[in-house]
C-alpha positions in Angstrom: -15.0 -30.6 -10.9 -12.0 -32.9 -11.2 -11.5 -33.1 -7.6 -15.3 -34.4 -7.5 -14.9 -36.6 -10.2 -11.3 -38.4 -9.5 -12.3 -38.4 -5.2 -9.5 -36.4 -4.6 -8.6 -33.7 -2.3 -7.0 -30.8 -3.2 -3.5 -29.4 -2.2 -3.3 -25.4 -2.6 -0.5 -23.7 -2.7 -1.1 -19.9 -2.5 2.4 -17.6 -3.0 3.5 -14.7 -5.0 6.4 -14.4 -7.8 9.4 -12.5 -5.8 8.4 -14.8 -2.1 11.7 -16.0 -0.6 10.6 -19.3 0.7 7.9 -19.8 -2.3 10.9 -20.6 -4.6 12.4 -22.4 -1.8 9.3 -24.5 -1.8 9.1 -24.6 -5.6 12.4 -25.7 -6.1 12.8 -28.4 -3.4 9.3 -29.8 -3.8 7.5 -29.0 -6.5 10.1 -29.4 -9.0 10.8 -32.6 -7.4 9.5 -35.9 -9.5 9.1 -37.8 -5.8 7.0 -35.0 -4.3 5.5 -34.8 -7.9 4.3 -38.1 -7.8 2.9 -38.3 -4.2 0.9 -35.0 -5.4 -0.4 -36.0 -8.9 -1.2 -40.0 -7.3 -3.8 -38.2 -4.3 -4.4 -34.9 -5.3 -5.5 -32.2 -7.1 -2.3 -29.5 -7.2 -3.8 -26.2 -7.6 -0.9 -22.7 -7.5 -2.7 -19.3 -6.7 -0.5 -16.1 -6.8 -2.0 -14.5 -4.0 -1.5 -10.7 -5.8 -3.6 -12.0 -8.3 -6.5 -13.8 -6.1 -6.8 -12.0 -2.8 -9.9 -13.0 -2.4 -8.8 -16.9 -2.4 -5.6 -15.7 -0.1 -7.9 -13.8 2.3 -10.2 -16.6 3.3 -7.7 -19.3 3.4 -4.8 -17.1 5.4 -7.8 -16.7 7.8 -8.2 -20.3 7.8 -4.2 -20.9 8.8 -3.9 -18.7 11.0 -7.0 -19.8 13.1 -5.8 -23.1 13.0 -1.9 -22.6 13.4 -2.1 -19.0 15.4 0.2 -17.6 12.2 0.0 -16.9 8.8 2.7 -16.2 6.2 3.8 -17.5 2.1 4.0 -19.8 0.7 0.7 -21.2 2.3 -0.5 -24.7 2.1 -4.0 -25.9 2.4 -5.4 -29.4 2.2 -9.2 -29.3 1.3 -12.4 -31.3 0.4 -13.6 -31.0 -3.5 -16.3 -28.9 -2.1 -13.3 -26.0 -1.2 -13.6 -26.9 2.5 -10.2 -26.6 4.1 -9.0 -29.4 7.2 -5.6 -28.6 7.0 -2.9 -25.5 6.6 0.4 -24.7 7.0 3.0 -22.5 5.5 6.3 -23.6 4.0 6.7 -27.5 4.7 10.3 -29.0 3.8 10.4 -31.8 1.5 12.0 -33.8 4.4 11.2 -34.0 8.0 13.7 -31.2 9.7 13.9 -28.7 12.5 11.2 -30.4 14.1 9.0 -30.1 11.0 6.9 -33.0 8.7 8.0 -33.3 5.5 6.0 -33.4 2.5 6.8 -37.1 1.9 6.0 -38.0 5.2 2.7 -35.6 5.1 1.0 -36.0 2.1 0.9 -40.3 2.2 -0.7 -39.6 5.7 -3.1 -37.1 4.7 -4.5 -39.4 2.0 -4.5 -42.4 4.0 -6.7 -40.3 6.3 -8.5 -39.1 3.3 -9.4 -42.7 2.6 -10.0 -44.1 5.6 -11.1 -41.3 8.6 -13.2 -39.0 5.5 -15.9 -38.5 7.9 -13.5 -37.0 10.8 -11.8 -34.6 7.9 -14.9 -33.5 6.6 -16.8 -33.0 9.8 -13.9 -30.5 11.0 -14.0 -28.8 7.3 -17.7 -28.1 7.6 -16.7 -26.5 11.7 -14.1 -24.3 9.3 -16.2 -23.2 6.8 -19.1 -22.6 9.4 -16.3 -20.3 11.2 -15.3 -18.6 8.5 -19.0 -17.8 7.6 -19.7 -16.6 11.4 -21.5 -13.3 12.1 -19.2 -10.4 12.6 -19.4 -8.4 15.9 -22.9 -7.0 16.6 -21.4 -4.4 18.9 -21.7 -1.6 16.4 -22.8 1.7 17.0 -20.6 4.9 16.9 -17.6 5.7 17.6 -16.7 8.2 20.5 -13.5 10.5 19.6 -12.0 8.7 22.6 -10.7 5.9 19.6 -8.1 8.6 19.1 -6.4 8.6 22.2 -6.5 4.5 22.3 -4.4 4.2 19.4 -2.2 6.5 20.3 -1.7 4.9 23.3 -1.5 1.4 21.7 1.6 3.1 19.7 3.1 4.7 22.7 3.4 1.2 23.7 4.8 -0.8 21.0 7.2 2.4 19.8 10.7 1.1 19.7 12.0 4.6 21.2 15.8 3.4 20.1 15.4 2.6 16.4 11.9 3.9 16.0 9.0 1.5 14.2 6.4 -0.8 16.1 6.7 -3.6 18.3 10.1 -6.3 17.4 11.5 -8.0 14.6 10.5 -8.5 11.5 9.9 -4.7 11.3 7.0 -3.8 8.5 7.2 0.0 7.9 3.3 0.5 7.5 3.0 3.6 6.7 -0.3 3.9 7.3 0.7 4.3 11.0 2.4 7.2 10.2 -0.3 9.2 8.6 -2.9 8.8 11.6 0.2 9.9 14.1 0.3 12.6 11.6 -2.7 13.7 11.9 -3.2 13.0 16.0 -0.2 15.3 16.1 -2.3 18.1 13.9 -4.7 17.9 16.3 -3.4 17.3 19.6 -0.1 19.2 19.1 1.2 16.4 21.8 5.0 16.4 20.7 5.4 12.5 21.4 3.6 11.7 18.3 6.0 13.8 16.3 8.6 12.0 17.3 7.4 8.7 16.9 7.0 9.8 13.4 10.4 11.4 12.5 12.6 9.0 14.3 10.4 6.3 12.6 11.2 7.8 9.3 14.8 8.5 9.7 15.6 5.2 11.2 14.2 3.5 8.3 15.6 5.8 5.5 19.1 5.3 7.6 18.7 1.3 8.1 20.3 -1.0 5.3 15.9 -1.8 4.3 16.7 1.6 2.0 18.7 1.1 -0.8 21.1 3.7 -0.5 22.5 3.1 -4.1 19.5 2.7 -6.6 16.7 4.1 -4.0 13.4 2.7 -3.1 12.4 0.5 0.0 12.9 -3.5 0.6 9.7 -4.8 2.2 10.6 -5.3 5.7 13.3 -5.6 8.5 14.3 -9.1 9.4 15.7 -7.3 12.7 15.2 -4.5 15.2 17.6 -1.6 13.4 16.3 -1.6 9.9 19.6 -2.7 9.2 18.8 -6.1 7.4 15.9 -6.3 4.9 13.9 -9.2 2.7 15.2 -7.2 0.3 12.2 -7.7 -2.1 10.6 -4.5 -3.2 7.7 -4.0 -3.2 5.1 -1.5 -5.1 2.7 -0.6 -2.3 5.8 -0.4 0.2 7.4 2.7 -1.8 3.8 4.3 -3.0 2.5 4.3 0.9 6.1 5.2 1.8 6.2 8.0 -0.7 3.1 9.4 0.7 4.2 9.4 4.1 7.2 11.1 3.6 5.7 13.6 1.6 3.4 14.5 4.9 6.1 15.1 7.1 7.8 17.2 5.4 4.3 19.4 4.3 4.6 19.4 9.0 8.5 19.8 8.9 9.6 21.1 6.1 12.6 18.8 6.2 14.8 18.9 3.2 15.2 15.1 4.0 12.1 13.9 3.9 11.1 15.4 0.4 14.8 13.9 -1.2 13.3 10.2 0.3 10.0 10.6 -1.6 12.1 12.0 -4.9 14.2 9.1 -4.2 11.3 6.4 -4.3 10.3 8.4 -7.3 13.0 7.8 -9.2 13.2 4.3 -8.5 9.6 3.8 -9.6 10.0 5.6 -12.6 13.2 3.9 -13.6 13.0 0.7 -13.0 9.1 0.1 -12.0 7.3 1.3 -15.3 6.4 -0.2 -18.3 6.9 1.5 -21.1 3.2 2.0 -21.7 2.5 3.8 -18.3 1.6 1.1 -16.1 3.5 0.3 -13.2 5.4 -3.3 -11.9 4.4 -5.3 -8.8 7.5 -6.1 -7.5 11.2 -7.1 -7.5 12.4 -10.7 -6.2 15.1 -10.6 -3.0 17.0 -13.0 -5.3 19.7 -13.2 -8.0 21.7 -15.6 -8.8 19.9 -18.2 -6.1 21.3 -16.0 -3.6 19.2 -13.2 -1.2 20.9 -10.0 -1.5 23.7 -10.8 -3.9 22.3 -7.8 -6.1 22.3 -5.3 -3.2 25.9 -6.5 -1.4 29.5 -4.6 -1.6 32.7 -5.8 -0.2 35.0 -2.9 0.6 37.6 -3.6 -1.9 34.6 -3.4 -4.9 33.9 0.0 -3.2 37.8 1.2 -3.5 37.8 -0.3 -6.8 35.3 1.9 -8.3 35.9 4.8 -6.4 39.6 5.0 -5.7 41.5 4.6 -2.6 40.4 8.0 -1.2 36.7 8.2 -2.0 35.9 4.5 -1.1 37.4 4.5 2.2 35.2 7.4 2.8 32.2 6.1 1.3 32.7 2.5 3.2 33.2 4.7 6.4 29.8 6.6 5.8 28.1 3.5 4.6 29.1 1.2 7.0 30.8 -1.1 4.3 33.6 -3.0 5.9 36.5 -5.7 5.4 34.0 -8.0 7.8 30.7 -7.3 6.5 28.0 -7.3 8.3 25.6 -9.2 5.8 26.8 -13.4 5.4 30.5 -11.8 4.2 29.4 -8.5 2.9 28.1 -5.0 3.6 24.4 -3.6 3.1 25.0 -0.2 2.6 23.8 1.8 5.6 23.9 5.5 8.2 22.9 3.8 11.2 26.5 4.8 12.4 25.4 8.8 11.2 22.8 10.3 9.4 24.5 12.7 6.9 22.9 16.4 6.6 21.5 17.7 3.5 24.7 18.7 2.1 26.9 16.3 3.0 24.6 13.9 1.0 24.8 16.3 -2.3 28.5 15.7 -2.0 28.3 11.8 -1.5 25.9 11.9 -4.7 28.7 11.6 -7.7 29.8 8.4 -5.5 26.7 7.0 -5.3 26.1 7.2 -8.9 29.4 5.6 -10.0 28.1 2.6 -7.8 25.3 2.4 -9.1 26.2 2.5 -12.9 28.7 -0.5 -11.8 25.9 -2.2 -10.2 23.6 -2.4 -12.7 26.3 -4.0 -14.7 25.4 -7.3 -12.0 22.6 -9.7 -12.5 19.0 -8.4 -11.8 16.7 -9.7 -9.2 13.7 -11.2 -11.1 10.9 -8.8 -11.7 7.2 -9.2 -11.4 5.9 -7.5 -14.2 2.3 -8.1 -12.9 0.4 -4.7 -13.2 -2.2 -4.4 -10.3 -4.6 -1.8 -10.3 -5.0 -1.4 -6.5 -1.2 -1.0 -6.4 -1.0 1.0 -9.3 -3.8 2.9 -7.8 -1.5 3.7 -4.6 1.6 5.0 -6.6 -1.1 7.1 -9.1 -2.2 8.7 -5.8 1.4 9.0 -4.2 2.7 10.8 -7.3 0.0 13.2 -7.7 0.2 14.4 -4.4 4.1 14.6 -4.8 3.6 16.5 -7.9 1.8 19.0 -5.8 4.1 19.2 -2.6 7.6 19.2 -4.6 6.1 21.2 -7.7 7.4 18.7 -9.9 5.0 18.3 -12.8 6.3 15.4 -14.4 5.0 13.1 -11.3 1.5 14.1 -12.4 2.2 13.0 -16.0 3.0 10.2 -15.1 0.3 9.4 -12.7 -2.0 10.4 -15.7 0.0 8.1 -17.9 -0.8 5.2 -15.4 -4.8 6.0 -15.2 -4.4 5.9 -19.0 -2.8 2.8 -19.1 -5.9 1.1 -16.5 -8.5 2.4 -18.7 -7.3 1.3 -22.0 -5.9 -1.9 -20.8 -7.6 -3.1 -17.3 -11.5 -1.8 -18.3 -14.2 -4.1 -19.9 -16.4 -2.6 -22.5 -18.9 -2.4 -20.4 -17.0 -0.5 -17.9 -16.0 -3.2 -15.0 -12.6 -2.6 -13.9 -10.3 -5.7 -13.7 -7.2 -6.7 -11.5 -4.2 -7.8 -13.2 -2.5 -6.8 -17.0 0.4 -9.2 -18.0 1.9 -9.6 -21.7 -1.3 -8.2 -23.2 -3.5 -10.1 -21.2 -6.0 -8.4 -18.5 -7.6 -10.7 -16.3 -9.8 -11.4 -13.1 -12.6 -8.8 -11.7 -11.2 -6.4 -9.6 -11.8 -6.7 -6.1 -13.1 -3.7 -3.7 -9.0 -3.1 -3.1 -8.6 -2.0 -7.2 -11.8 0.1 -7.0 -11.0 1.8 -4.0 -7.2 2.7 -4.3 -7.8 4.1 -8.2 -10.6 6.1 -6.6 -8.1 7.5 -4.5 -5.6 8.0 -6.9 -8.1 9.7 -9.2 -9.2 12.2 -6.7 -5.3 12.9 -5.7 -4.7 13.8 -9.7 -7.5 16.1 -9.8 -6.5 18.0 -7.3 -2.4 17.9 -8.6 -3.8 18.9 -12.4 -7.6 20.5 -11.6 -8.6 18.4 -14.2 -12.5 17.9 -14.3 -12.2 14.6 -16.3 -10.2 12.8 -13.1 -12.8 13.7 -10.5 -15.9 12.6 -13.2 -14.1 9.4 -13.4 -13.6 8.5 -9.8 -17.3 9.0 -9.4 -18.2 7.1 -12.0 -15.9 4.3 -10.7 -17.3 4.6 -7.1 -20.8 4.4 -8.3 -19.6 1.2 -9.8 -18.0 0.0 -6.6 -21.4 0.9 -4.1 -23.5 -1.7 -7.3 -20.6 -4.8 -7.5 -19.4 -4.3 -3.6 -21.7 -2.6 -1.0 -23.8 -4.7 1.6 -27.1 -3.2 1.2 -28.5 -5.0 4.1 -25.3 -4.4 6.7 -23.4 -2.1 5.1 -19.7 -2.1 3.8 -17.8 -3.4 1.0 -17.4 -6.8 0.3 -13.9 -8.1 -1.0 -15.1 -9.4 -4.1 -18.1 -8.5 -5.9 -20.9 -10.0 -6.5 -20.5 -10.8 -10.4 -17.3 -12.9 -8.9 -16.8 -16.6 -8.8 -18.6 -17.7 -5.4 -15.7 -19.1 -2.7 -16.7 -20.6 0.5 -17.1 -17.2 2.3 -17.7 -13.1 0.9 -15.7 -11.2 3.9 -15.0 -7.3 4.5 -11.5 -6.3 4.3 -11.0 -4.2 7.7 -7.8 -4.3 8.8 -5.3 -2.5 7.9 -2.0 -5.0 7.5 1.2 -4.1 5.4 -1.4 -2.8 2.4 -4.6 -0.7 4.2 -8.1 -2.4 3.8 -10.7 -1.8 1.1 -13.4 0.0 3.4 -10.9 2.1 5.0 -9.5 3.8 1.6 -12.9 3.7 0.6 -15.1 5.6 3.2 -12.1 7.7 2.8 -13.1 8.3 -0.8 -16.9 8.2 0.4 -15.9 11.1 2.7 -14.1 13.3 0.5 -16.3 12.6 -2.8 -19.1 13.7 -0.9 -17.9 16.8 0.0 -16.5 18.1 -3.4 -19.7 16.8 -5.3 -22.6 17.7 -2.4 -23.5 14.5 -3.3 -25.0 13.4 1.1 -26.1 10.2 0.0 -22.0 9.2 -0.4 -21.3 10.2 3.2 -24.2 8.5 4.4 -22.7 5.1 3.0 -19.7 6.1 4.8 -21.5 6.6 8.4 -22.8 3.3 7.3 -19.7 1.4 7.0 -18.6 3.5 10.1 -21.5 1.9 12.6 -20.9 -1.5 11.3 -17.1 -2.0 12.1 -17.5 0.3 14.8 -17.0 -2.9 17.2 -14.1 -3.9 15.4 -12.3 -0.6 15.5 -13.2 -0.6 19.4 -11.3 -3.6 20.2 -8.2 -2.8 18.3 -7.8 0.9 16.8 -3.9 0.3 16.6 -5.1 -2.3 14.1 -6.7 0.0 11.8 -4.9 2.9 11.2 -6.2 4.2 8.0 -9.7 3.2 9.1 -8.7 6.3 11.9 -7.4 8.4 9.1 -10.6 8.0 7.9 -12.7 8.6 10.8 -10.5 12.2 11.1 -12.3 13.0 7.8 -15.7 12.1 9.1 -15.4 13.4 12.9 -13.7 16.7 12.0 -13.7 17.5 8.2 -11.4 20.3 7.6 -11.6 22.6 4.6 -12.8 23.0 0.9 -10.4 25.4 -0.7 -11.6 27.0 -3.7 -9.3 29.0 -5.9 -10.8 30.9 -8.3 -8.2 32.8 -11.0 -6.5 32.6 -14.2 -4.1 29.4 -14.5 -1.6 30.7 -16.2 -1.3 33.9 -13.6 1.5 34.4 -11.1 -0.8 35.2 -8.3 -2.9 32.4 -8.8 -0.1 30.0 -8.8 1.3 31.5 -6.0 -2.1 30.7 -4.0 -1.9 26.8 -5.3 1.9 26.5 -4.1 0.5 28.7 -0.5 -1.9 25.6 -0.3 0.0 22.9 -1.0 2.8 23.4 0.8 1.0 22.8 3.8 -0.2 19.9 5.9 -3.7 19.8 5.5 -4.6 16.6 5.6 -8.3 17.1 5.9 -8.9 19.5 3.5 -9.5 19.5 -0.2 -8.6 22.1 -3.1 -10.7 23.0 -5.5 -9.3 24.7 -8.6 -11.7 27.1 -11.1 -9.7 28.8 -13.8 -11.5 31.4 -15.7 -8.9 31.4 -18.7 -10.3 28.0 -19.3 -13.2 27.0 -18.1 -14.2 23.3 -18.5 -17.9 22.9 -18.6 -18.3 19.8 -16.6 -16.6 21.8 -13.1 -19.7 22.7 -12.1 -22.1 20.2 -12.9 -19.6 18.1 -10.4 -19.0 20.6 -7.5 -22.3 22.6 -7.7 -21.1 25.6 -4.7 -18.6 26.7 -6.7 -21.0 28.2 -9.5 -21.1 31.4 -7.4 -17.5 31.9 -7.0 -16.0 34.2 -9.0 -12.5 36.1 -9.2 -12.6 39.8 -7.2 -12.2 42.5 -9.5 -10.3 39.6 -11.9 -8.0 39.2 -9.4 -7.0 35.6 -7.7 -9.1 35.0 -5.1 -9.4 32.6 -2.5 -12.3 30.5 -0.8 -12.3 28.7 2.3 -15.5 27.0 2.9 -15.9 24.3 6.3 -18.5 23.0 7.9 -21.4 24.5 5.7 -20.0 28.3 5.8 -17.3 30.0 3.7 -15.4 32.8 5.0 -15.1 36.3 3.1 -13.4 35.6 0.0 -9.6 37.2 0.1 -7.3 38.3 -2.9 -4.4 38.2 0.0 -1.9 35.3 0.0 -1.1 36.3 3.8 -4.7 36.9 4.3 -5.3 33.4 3.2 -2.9 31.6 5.3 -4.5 33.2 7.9 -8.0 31.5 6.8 -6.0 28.4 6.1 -4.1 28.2 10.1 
């Protein structure tokens, strides 16, 4: 309205609070009274945090990276009062340099164009916002089980077979990747996937972008070893991460892979939760103006705190060194040698002293956003920890987050919303929130068996289908349709550093449908399926979790129904049989006879049958329609399960 009413364009500036070059732009520019003036004198300055409006990011991101070929924050669009973009860019300097504009070179021309060419400018914002409106692929139709073998291939290709990861620097660690080669691997037993996966993993958990001293991942690799990160941290990173870890070592049985996902969990739960349950976005690369300061030893700090002895060995392990290999100093790193099992219970006491020391520094700034989506993804990761590394207090505090969300980030009449900040919940959440606390919901009822979880995610699903779904096309929407209108209403499909909304939630689709009987939800699914079924043909490497997906709907594994009393040695011998093992399409169902809850049934109807053998633990495995004989046998069950 403003922009309308004063003629002005408007100036966007879309970031998030722990961006490297957002601050850089913040504090060269926009805290600068010359840039200030230029900005306020010919347009209307508008700041989005992109965590908070996705949406807004989403359509303009498309916008730059149409017109410039690349995206990235801070991003900076130029646009009618209408919302029509004619301009984009990411960082700009205040000054011309590096063979860049400056702002106080750019935003004078722009307005002098803005007053004198206005018909050019707006004619190529109506070609943009006619682009951005453009009909998706046609090409839909199914999808052949030949998809599988084309991604694979695509990551044969771009597999970095000396440091592990995908394609060259920056380095993302996308997990997501990892859990399709997971389960191509499952199927296929071709041993190349494997190994994509574990040197992936151990690359990255050796590389500097782990923080060997507090735990927890930095969001990516500015170079080809993992050895230098943007040492942000990010939620989703370590949740995803966490998850992916986890998976391997259900295949592997590693002892390293489950100490990495411990290790992310203790970082979460120490430094990433508020003390009400719900869990922080994200912690800036910064302190004290400087990148990395926080995470940086010399080798005389390290022979301070540990003695002469000990910190000449640590340095040696760690790679810290008199030169540094960080702008003076040392990121902590095995790139050198990756220690066994033991040799990294010994290095432990070390570590710790370091740590205590280092926390004694200046802290990067944290964003104490809660998300729901993200939360959603750590609610799911921990629940299906609690269940692989038997560690009950994950799940608690998984439920503590889901408590959190629906006392703090739920309208009285039941719409979910985004973001909770000092008391303040705001925004309607977007097809990402719904989908990832589905998923985190159905992960916690099968880590705790609790009815309630599963009742919830249902409810929270049918919710998403009425503010989301495309009842003409199919698919879900980003933002829903009780939302504040932008220019365009896209489907999230790919699957970037975070996985799209459709592909976690024909995931949920998939798996709802099988524990509640419920065919309508897997129809929805086959829906979405056929629609981006063009788009996944053109570029499965692109859309990893989308596959992950299409496992579920191509070959659905098992429903696992244990049947016993909780509190019973056999019967929790049965649960640890099951989920100690990488089934990644199959689901466990839980019915204890010592406490019945009354709801079970009404939600998974072909379990009312089942009962326990002679009062006995008993196992189910039910696929495709047909259940096998019901065993009391662990080792009979394995066999059912293999």
């Amino acid at each position: 309205m403003k922009a309308k009413s004063e003629d002005k364009p408007i100036f966007l500036s879309i970031g998030y609070s722990t961006c490297h070059w957002c601050h850089v732009m913040e504090r060269e520019s926009f805290e600068d009274e010359a840039v200030a003036d230029l900005l306020n004198r010919d347009y209307i300055a508008i700041k989005v945090d992109r965590e908070e409006r996705p949406d807004i990011d989403h359509i303009y991101m498309e916008v730059c990276q149409g017109l410039t070929g690349s995206g990235g924050w801070p991003l900076t669009i130029i646009m009618t009062p209408e919302k029509k973009p004619f301009f984009a860019a990411t960082y700009i300097p205040k000054n011309p340099g590096h063979g860049m504009k400056g702002l106080m070179q750019l935003l004078p021309q722009i307005a002098r164009m803005w007053q004198e060419e206005r018909e050019s400018l707006q004619e190529s914002s109506d070609k943009i916002a006619d682009w951005l409106n453009r009909e998706e692929d046609s090409s839909h139709g199914g999808i052949s089980p030949a998809v599988f073998e084309q991604a694979f291939s695509y990551f044969q290709k771009t597999y970095d077979r000396h440091y592990g990861g995908f394609g060259s620097q920056p380095k993302f660690p996308t997990p997501h990747n990892i859990f399709f080669l997971l389960r191509y691997y499952n199927q296929s037993k071709n041993p190349a996937a494997l190994e994509m996966v574990e040197k992936t993993l151990e690359s990255m958990y050796q590389g500097g972008i782990y923080d060997h001293i507090g735990f927890g991942f930095a969001r990516y690799s500015t170079d080809r070893r993992w050895l230098v990160p943007h040492f942000e941290k990010m939620l989703y990173d370590n949740a995803l991460l966490a998850l992916a870890y986890l998976e391997a070592y259900q295949l592997t049985r590693k002892e390293l892979y489950s100490r990495v996902a411990r290790e992310i969990f203790a970082y979460v739960l120490r430094d990433m939760t508020s003390s009400e349950g719900g869990f922080y976005s994200a912690e800036d690369a910064d302190s004290e103006g400087e990148e990395g300061l926080f995470y940086l030893w010399t080798a005389n700090e390290v022979r301070e705190i540990l003695g002469e002895k000990g910190g000449a060995e640590f340095c040696q392990i760690y790679d810290i060194t008199e030169k540094g290999n960080f702008e003076g100093r040392s990121i902590a790193n095995l790139l050198s040698k990756l220690p066994d099992h033991e040799e990294l219970i010994r290095l432990e006491g070390w570590r710790q002293k370091l740590f205590t020391e280092r926390e004694k520094r200046i802290h990067p700034h944290k964003d104490d956003k809660i998300l729901t989506a993200w939360n959603g993804m750590m609610i799911a990761a921990l629940a299906f920890g609690s269940r692989v590394l038997a560690n009950d207090s994950y799940r608690q505090a998984a439920e503590r987050a889901v408590n959190f969300i629906v006392k703090n980030l739920r309208r009285e009449d039941g719409r979910l919303l985004a973001r909770y900040r000092e008391g303040e919940a705001m925004y309607p959440a977007y097809a990402l929130d719904y989908a990832c606390l589905i998923w985190g919901l159905i992960e916690l009822y099968q880590a705790g068996m609790d009815a309630g979880f599963l009742e919830l995610a249902l409810e929270l699903n049918r919710d998403m289908e009425r503010y989301f779904w495309d009842e003409e096309k199919g698919g879900f929407f980003l933002y829903g349709n009780d939302a504040e209108e932008l220019l365009a209403r896209p489907k999230e499909i790919y699957d970037g550093a975070i996985p799209s909304a459709n592909s976690v939630a024909i995931l949920n689709l998939l798996r709802l449908a099988r524990l509640s009987g419920e065919n309508a939800l897997e129809e929805k699914a086959a829906r979405a399926i056929e629609y981006f079924a063009g788009s996944i043909r053109q570029a499965p490497g692109g859309h990893s979790l989308f596959l992950t997906a299409l496992f579920n709907y191509q070959q659905p594994g098992q429903e696992i129904v244990i049947v016993g009393d909780a509190t019973d040695s056999s019967t929790k011998s049965m649960l640890q049989l099951v989920n100690q093992r990488f089934l990644p399409t199959s689901l466990l169902v839980f019915k204890d006879i010592s406490n019945p809850q009354v709801n079970l049934e009404a939600i998974i109807p072909f379990i009312r049958d089942m009962t326990a053998a002679d009062g006995q633990s008993t196992a189910y495995v039910c696929s495709g329609f047909t259940c096998q004989q019901p065993t009391t046998d662990p080792k009979q069950l394995l066999e059912l399960l293999q």
